[in-house]
LOKOLDREN-727980 format. One record per residue: residue in one letter; x, y, z of N, C-alpha, C, O, CB in turn. Coordinates in steps of 0.1 Angstrom, whole numbers, plus 2048, in hexadecimal, padded with zeros to 3 digits. Glycine has a CB too. Layout:
<recs>
AXYZXYZXYZXYZXYZ ...
</recs>
This chain:
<recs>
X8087F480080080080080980C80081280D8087F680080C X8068187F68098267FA80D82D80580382E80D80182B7F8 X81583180881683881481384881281A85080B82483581A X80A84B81780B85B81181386981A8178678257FB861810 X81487081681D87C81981D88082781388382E81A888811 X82688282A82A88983B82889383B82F897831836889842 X82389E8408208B383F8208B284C81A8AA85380F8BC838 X8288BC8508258C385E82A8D18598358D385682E8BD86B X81E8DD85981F8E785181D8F28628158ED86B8128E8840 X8238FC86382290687281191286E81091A864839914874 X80A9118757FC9158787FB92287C8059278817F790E881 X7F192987B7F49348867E39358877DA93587E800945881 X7E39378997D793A89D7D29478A17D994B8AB7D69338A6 X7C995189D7C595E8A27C095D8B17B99548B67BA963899 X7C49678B87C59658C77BC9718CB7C197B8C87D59668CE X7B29728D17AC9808D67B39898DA7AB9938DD7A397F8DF X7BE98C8DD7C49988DE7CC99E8D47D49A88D67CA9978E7 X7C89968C77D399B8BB7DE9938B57E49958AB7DA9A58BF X7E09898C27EE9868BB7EB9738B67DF96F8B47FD9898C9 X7F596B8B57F29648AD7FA9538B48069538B47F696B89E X7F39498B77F893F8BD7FE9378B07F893A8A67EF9398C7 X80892D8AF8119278A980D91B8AA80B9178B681E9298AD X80B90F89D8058FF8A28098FC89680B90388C7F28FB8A6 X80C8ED89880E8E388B8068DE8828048D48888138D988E X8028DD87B7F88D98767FC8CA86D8018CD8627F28E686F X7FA8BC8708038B78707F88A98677EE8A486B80B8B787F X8008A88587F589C8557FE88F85280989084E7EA89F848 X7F88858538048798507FA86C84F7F5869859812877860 X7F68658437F48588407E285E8437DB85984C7FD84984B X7DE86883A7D086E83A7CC8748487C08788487C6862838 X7D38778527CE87A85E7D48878667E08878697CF86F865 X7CE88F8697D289C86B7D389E87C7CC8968837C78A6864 X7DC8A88817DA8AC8907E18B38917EB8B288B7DB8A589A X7DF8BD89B7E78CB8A07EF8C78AB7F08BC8B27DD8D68A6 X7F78D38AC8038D08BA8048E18B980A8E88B08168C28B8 X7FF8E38C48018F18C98108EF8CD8158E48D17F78F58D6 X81B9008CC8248FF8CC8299088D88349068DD8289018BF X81F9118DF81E9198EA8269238E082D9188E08239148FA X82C92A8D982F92F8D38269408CF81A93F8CE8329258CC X8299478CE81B9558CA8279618BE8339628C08149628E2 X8229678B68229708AD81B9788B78119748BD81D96E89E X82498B8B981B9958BA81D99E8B182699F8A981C99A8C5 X80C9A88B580D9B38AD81D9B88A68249BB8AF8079BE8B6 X8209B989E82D9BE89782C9CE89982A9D689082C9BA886 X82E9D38A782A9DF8A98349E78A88349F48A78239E18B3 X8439DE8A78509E78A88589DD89F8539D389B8589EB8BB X8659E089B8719D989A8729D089E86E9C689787B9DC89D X8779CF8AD8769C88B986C9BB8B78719B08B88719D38C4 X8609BD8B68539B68B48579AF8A78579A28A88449C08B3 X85C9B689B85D9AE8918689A388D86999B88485C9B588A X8719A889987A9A089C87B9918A38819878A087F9A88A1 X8749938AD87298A8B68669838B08639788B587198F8C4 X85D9888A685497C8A085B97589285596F88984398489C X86697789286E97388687696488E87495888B87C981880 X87C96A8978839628A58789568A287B94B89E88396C8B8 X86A9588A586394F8AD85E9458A185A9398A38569588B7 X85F94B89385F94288986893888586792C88185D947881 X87494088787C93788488092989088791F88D88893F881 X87B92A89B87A9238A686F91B89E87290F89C87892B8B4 X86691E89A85A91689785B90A88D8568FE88F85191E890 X86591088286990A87A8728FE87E8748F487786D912872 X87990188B8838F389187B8EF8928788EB88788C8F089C X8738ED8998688E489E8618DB89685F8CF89885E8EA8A2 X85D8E78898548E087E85C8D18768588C68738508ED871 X86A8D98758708CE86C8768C38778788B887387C8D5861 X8798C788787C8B988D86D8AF88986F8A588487E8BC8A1 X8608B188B8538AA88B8578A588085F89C8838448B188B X8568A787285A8A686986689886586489085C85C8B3868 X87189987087A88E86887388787686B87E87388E890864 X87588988286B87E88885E87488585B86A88C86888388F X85887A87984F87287685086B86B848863868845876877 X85D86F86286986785886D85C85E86B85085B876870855 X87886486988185987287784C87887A840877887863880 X86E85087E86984388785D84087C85883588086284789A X85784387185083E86A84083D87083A83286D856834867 X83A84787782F84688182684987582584F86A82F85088E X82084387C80F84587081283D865808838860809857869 X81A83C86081C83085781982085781881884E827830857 X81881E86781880D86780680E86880081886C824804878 X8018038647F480286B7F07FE8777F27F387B7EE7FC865 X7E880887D7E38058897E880C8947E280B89E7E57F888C X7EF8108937F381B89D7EB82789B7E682A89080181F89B X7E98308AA7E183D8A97ED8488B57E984F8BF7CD8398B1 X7FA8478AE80184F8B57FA85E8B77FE8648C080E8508AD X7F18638B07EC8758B17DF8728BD7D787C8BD7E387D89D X7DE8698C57D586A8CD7DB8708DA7E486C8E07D185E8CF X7D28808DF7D78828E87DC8788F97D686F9007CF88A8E7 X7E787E8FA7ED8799087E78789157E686D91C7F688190B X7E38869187DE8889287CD87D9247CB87292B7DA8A092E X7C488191B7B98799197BC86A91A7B68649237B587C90C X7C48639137C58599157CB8559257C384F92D7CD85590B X7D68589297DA8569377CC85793F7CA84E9477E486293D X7C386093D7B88629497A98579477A085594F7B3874948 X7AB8539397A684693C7A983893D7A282F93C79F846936 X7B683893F7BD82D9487BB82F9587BA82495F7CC82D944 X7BC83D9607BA8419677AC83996A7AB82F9707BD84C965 X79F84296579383B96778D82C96778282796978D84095F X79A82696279781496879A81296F79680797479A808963 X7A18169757A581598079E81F9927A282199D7B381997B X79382198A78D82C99A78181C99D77E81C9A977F844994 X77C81399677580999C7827FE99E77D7F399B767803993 X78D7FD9A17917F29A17A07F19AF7A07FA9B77947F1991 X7A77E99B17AC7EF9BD7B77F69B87C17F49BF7B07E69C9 X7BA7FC9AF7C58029A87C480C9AE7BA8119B17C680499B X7D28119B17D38239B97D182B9B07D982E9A77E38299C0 X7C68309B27BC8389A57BE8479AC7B784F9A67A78329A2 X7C484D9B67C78569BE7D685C9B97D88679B57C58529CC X7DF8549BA7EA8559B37EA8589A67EF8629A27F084B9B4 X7DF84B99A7E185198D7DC85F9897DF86597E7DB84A986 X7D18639967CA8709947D687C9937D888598A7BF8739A2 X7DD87999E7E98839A27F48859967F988F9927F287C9B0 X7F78789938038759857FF88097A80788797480186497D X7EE87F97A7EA88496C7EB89396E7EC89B9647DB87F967 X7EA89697B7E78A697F7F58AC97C7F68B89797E28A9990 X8028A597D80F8A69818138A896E8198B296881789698C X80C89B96780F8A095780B8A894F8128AB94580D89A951 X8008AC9537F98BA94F7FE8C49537FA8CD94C7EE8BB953 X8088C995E8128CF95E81D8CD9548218D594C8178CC969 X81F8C095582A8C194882D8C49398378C793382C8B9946 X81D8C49358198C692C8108CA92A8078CC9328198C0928 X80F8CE9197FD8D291A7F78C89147FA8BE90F7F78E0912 X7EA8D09167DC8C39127DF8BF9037DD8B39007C98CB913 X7E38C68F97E58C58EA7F38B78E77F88B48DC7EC8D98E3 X7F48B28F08028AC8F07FD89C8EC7F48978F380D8AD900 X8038978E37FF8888DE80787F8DD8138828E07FA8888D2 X8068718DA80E86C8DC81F86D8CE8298678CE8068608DF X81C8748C882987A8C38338848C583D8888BE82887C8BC X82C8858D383888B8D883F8878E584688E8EC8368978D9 X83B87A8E784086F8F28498678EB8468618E18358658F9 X8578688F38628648ED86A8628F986486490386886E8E3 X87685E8FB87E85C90488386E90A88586F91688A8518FC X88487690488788390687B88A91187B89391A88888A8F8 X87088190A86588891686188492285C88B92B85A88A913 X86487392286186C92E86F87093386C87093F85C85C92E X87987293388387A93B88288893F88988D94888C87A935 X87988D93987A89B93F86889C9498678A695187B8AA92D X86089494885789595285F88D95D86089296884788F94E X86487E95B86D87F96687788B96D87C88B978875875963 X87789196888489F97087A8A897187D8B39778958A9965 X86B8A796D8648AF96F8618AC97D8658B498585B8B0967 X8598A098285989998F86389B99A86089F9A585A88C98D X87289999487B89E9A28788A89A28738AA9AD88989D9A4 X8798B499B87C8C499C8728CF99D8738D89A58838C8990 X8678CE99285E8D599384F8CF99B8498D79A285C8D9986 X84B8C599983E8C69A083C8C69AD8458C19B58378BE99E X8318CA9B08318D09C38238C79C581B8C29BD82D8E89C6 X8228C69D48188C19D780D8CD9D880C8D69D081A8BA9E3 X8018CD9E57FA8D39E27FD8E09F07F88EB9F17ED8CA9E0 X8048DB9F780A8E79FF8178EC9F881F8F39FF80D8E1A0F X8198E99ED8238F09E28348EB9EB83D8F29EE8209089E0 X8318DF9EC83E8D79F18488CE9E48418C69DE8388CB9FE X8558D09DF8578C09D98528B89D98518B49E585F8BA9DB X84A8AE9CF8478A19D28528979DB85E8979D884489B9C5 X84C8909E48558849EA8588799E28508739DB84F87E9F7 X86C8759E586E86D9D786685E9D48688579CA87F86A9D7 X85985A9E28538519DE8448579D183F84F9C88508499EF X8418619D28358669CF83F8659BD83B85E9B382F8779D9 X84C8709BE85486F9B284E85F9AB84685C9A38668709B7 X8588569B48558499AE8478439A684584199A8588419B9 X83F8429B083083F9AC82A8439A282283D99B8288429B5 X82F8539A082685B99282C85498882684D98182986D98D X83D85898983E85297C84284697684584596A845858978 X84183B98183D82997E82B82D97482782B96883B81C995 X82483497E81582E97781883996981483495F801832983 X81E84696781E84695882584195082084194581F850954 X83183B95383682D94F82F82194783181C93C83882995A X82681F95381C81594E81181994580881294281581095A X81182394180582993980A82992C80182892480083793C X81482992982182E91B82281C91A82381591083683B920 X82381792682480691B8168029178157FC90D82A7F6924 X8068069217FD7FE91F7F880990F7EF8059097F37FD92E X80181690A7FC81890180080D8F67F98078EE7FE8248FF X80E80E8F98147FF8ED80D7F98ED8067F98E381F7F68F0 X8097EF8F78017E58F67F37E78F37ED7DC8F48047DF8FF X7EC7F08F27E57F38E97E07FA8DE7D68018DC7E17F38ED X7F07F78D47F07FA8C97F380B8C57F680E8BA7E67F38C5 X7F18158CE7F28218CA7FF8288C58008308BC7EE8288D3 X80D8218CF8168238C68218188C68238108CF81C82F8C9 X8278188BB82F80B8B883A8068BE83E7FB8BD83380B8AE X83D8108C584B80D8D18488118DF84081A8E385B8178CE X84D80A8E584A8118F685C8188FB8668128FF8427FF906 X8598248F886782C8FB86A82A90987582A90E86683C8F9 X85E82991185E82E91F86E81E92487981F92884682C92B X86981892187680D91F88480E92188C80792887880A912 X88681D91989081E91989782D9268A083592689181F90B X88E82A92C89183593889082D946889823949885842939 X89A83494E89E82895B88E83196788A83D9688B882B966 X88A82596D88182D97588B83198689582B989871823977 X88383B98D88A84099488E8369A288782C9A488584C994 X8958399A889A82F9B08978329C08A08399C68AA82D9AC X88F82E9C688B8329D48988309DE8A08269DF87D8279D8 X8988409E68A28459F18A483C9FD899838A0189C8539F7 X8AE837A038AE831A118AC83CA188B4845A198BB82BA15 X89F83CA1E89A845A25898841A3688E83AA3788D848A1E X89F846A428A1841A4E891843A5488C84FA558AD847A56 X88A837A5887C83BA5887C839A6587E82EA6A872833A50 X878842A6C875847A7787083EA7F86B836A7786E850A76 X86D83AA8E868832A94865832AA286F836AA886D82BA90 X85D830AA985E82EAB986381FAC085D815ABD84F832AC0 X86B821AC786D810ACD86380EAD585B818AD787C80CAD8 X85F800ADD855801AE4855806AF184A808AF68527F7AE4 X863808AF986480EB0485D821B02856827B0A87580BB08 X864824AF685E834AF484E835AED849840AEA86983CAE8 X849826AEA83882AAEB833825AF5827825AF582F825AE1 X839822AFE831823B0C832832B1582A837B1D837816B16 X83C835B11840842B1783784DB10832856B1684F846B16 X83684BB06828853AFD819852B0181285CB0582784DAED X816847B0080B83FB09806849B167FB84DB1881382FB0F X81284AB1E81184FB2A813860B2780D866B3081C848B36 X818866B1F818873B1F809879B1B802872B13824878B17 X806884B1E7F9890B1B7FB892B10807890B0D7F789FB22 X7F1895B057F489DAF77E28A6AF77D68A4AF97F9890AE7 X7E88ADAF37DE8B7AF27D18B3AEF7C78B4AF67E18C0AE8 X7D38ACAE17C68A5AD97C6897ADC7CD88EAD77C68A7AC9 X7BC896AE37BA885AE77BA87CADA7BF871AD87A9883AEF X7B3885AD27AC87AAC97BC876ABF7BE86BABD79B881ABD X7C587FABC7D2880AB67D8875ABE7DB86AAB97DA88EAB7 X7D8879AC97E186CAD17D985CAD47DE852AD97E5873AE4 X7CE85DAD07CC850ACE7C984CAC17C9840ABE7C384DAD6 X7C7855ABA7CB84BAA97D784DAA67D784DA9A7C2850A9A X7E5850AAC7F084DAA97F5840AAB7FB838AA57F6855AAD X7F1841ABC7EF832AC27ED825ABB7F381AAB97E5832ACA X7E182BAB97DB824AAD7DF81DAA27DA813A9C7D582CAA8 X7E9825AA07ED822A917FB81BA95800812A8E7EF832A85 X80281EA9F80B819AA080C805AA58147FCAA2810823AA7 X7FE806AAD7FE7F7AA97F77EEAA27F47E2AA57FF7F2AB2 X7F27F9A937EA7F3A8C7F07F4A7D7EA7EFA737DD7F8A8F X7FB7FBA7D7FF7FEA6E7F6809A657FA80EA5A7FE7F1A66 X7EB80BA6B7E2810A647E6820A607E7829A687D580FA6C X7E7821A537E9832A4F7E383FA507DA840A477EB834A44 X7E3849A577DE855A5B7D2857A4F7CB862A517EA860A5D X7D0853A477C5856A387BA84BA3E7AE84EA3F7CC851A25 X7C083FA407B5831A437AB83AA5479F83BA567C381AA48 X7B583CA5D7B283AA677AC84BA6D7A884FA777BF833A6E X7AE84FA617A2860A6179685EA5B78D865A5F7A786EA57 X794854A52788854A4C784844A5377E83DA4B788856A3A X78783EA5F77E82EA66776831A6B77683AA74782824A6F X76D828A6775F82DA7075B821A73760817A6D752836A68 X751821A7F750818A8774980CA7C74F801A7E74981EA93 X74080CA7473F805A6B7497FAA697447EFA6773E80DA62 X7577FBA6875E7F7A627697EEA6E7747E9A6C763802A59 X7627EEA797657E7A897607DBA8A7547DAA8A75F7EEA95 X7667D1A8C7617C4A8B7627B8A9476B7B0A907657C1A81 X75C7B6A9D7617B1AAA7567A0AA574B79DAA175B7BFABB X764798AAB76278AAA776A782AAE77677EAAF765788A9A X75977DAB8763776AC5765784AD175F78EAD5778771ABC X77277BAD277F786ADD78578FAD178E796AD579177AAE5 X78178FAC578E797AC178779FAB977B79BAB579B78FAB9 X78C7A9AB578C7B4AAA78F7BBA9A7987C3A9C7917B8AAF X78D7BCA9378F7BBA8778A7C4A8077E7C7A8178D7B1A83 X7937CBA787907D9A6D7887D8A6278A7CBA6179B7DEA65 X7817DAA5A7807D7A517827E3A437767E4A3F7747D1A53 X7877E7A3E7877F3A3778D7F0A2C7937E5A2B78C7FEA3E X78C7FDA21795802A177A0808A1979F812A20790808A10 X7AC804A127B980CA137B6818A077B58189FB7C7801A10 X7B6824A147B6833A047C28319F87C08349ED7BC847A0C X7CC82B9FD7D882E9F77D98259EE7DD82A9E37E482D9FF X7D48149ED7D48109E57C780A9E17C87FE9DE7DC80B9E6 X7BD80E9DF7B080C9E37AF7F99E57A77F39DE7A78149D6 X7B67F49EE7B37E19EF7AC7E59F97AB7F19FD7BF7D49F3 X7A77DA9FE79D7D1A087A57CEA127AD7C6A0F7967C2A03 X7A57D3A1D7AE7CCA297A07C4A357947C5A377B97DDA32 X7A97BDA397A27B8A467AF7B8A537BA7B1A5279B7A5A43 X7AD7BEA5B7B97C0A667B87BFA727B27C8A787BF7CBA66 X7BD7B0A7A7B77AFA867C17BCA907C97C5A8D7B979DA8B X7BD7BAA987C07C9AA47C17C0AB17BD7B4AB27AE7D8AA6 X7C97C6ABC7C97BCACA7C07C7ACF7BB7D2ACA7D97B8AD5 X7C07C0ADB7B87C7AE57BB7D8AE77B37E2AE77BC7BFAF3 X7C57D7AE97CA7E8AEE7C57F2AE37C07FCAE77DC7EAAEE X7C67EFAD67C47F4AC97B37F8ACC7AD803ACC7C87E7ABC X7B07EBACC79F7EFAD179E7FDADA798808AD87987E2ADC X7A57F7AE479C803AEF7A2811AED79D81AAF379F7FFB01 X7AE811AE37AE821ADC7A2825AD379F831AD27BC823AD0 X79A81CACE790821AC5787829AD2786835AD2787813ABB X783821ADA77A82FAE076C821AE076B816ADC777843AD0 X76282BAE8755826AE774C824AD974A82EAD374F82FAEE X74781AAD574181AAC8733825ACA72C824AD473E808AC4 X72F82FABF72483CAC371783BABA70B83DABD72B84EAC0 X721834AAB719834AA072082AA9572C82BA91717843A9B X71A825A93722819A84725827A7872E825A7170F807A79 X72082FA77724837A6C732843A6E73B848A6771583FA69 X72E844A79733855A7E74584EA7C747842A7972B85BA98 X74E854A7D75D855A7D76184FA8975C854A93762862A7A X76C844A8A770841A9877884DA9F773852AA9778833A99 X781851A9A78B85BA9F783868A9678986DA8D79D857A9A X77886DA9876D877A9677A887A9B782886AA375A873AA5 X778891A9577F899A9B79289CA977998A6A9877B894AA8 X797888A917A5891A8B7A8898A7F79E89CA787AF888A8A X7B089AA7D7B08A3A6F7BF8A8A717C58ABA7B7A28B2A6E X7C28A8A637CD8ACA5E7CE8BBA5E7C78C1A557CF8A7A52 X7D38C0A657D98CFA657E98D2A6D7EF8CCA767CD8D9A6E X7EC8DBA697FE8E1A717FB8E0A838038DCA8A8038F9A6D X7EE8E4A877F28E5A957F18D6A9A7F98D3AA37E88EFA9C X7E88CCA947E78C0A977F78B8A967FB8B1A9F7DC8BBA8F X7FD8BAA8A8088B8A8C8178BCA918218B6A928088B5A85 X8148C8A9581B8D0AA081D8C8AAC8278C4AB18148DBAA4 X80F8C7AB180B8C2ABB8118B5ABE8158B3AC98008C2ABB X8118ADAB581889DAB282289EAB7824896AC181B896AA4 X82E8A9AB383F8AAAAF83E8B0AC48488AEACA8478BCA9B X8338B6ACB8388BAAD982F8B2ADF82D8B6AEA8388C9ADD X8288A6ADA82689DAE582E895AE5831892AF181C896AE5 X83788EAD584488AAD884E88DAE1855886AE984888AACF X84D89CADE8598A1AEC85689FAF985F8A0B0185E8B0AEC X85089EAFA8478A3B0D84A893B0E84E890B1A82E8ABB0E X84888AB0884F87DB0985A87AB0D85D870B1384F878AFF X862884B0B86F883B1187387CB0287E875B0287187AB23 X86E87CAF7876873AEC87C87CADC87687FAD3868867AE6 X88687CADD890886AD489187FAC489C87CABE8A2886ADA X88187EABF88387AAB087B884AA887688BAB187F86BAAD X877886AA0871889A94867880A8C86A87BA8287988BA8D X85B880A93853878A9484787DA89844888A8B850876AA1 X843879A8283487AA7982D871A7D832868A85834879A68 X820871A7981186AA7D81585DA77814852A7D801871A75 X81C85FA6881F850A6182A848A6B82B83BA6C828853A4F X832852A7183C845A7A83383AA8083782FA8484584CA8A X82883DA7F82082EA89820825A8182481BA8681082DA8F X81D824A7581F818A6E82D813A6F82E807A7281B81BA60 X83A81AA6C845814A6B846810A7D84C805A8085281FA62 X842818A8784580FA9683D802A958427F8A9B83F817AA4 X82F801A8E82B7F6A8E8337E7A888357DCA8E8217F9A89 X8387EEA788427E1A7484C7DDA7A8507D1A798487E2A69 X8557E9A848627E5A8685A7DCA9485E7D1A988717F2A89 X8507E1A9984E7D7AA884D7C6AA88517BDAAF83F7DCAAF X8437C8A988447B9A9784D7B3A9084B7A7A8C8397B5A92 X8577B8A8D8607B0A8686C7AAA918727A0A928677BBA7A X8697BAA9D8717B7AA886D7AAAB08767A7AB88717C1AB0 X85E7A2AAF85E79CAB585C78CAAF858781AB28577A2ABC X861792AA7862786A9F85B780A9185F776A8B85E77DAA7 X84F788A8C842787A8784C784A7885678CA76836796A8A X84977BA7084C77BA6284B787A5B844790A60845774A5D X852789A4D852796A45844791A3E83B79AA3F861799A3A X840785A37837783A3382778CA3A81F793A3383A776A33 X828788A4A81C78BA5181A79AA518107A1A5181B785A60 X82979EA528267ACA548227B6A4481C7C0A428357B1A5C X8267B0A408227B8A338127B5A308097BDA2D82B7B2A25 X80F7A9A318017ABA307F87B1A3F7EC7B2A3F7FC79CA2C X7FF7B3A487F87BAA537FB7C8A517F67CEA5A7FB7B7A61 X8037D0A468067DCA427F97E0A347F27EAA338177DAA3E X7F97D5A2C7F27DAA247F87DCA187F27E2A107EE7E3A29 X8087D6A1480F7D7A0C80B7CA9FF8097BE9FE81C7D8A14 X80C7D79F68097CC9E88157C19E38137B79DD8077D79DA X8237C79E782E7BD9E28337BF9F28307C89F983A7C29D4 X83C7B29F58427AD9FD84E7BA9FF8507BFA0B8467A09F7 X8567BF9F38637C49F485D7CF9F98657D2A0286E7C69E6 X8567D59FA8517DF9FF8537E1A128597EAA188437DD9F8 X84E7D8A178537D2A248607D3A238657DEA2784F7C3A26 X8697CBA1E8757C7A2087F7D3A2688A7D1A2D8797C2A13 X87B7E0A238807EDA2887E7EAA368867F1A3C8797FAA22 X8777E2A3F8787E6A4D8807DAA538847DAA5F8697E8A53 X8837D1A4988D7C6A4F8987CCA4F8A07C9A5788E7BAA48 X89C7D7A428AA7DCA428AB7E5A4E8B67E6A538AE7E4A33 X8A07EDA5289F7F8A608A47EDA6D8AC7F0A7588B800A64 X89E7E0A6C89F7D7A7B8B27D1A788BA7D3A8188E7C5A7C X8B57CCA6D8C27CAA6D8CC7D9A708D57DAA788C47C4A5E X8C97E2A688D27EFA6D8D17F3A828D97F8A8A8C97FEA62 X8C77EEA838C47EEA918CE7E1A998D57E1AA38B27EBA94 X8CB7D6A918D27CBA9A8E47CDA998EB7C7AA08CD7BBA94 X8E77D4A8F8F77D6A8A8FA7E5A969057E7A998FA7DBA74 X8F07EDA9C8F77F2AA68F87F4AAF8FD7FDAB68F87F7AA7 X8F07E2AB18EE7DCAC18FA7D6AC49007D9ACE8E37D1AC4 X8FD7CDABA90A7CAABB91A7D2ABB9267CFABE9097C2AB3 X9147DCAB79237E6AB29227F0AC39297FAAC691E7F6A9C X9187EBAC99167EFADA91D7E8AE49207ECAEF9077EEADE X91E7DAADF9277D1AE69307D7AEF9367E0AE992E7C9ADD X9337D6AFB9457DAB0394D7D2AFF94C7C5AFE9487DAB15 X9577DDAFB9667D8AF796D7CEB0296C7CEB0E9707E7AF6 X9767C4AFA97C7BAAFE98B7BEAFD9937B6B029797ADAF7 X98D7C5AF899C7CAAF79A87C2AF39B37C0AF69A07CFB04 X99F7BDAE99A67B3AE29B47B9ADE9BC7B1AD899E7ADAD6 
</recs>
C-alpha cells in the first residue's frame, strides 16, 4: 500500500487581544492534528516587536522541521494500527478511571495526572512522548512539583507518580497506540534509605503515662502505634467498621492509600483506646483532624515525655513493625498486618531491626584484647 505524505506546516491562531498563537498543523497517512507550540506573534508595533516576532518564527520553524524528520525517522502513522495523535493527559485519565472501582491506588493516579498537567499541556499527544520527555517529567517530579501546602514532593510520592505514568506509556504499547514503549528506556527512580523514626517500647509506656493536650490525638496515636493503622484509615473509622468476635476484636475497613480490604485483629489495649461505642455511623476518634497545632502538639507531648526524637503521627506504624519484629513475629505476618501489597516493602524494617542489633553489639565492654 501507498504511504502518503508527511506535512507539518506552522499555523497561526488569532488571539483576542491582537496577537497571534503558533500551532502545527500536522497531517500524516490521511490524518490531521494540532500541537500548540505556546509560542505568540505580537502587534508589530516597533522594530523591537518586529524583531522578536522574526526570532519567534524562526524558533517555530526548528520545531516544525524537528516534527517533520521525527515522523520520517520513527515512521509513525505509517504502520497500521497505531493512533500515536491521541491525546496524552485524556488517555492517562481514563486509565485512571478503571481504576476508581477497583483496589488500584486511584488517589495516587489522580495526583500523577495533576503533576502531568503541570508538565504539559492539554494539546500534547502521543508524539511527543519520547525518551526526552519521560526524562524531563521525571526531573520535573524531583524539582518542580509541590504538594498542596507548596512543599517538594517526598522521594516516595516522586517514586509512585512516576512508576504509575510509567505504566501508562507501556499499557499504551500494549494497546496498540504506539509502536515502541520508550518509557523502557528510562531508569525509574530509586527509593532513599530513609532512617524511620520510631518509639521503643520502654518510651511508649512513658508516652502512655504523659498528658497531651488532645485526648483524642493521644489516643489515636496510641492507637496506631499498636495497630499499624495510618493516620488517613484511623481519621475516617467509624464504629461500623468494629468488630468484636468472641474475646477478640477486629477492624474491618478500606485502606485510603491503596484502596484493599483489610481485616485487622487489635488486642485488648488497642480496644480500650477506641473509647465507648455512641453510634455504628458516627467516627471512632470523632474530633481528630489534621492541622499545625495538632501536630505541634504531638512533637511537645513527645517532649514532656522526657523523649528526644522527632516524631510524626506516621512513626506509629513504623513502632508497630519494629515491635513485632522485636518479638519475634515473622516478616511475612507483619506485612500482612501492615497492609503491604509486596513483601519488599516490609523488608525496610528488618534492615531498621538489624541496624539496631549491630549497635547492640558494637555496645558490648571492651576485653582489651
Amino acid at each position: 500500500m501507498k504511504a502518503k505524505k508527511q506535512i507539518v506546516r506552522i499555523r497561526e491562531k488569532d488571539l483576542a487581544n491582537g496577537n497571534k498563537s503558533l500551532f502545527l498543523d500536522i497531517s500524516w497517512n490521511g490524518k490531521r492534528t494540532k500541537e500548540y507550540l505556546r509560542l505568540y506573534l505580537v502587534k508589530p508595533l516597533t522594530l523591537i516587536d518586529r524583531d522578536n516576532n522574526r526570532k519567534t518564527m524562526q524558533l517555530a520553524e526548528q520545531v516544525r522541521a524537528k516534527r517533520q524528520t521525527d515522523l520520517q525517522a520513527k515512521n509513525l502513522g505509517l504502520q497500521e494500527g497505531y493512533s500515536p495523535e491521541l491525546n496524552l493527559i485524556e488517555y492517562v485519565k481514563q486509565l485512571s478511571e478503571k481504576r476508581r472501582m477497583s483496589n488500584g491506588n486511584y488517589g495516587n493516579w489522580e495526583s500523577m495526572i495533576k503533576h502531568l498537567s503541570g508538565y504539559c499541556d492539554f494539546q500534547t499527544t502521543f508524539l511527543d512522548v519520547d525518551v526526552k520527555f519521560i526524562e524531563g517529567f521525571k526531573s520535573f517530579l524531583q524539582t518542580s512539583a509541590k504538594t498542596k501546602s507548596n512543599l517538594n514532593l517526598s522521594r516516595n510520592s516522586q517514586i509512585s507518580y512516576f512508576n504509575k505514568f510509567k505504566a501508562a506509556i507501556k499499557q499504551a504499547f500494549e494497546d496498540r497506540i504506539i509502536p515502541e514503549n520508550p518509557a523502557q528506556r528510562v531508569k525509574s527512580l530509586k527509593p532513599e534509605d530513609v532512617n524511620r523514626q520510631y518509639l521503643t517500647i520502654e518510651e511508649l509506656r512513658m508516652l502512655a503515662k504523659t498528658e497531651c493536650r488532645y485526648d483524642v490525638l493521644k489516643r489515636a496515636f496510641l492507637f496506631s502505634c499498636l495497630t499499624g493503622m495510618r493516620w488517613s484509615d484511623i481519621n475516617k473509622l467509624t464504629w461500623s467498621e468494629v468488630h468484636q468476635q468472641g474475646d477478640n476484636w477486629r477492624i474491618h475497613f478500606r485502606q485510603k492509600k491503596t484502596g484493599g480490604q483489610e481485616y485487622l485483629d487489635i488486642n485488648q489495649e488497642a480496644r480500650v483506646l477506641l473509647g465507648d461505642e455512641p453510634s455504628s455511623t458516627k467516627r471512632v476518634f470523632e474530633g481528630l483532624k489534621y492541622s499545625h497545632w495538632y501536630n505541634l502538639e504531638l512533637q511537645r507531648w513527645i517532649m514532656r515525655a522526657g523523649i528526644n526524637k522527632e516524631i510524626t503521627f506516621h512513626c506509629g506504624r513504623h513502632t508497630f513493625a519494629i515491635m513485632l519484629l522485636e518479638i519475634g513475629t515473622d516478616i511475612y505476618t507483619v506485612s500482612k498486618l501492615l497492609g503491604h501489597l509486596e513483601l519488599k516493602t516490609t523488608q525496610v524494617y528488618a534492615k531498621v531491626l538489624d541496624q539496631k542489633k549491630m549497635e547492640a553489639v558494637n555496645k558490648l565492654p571492651s576485653l582489651n584484647l
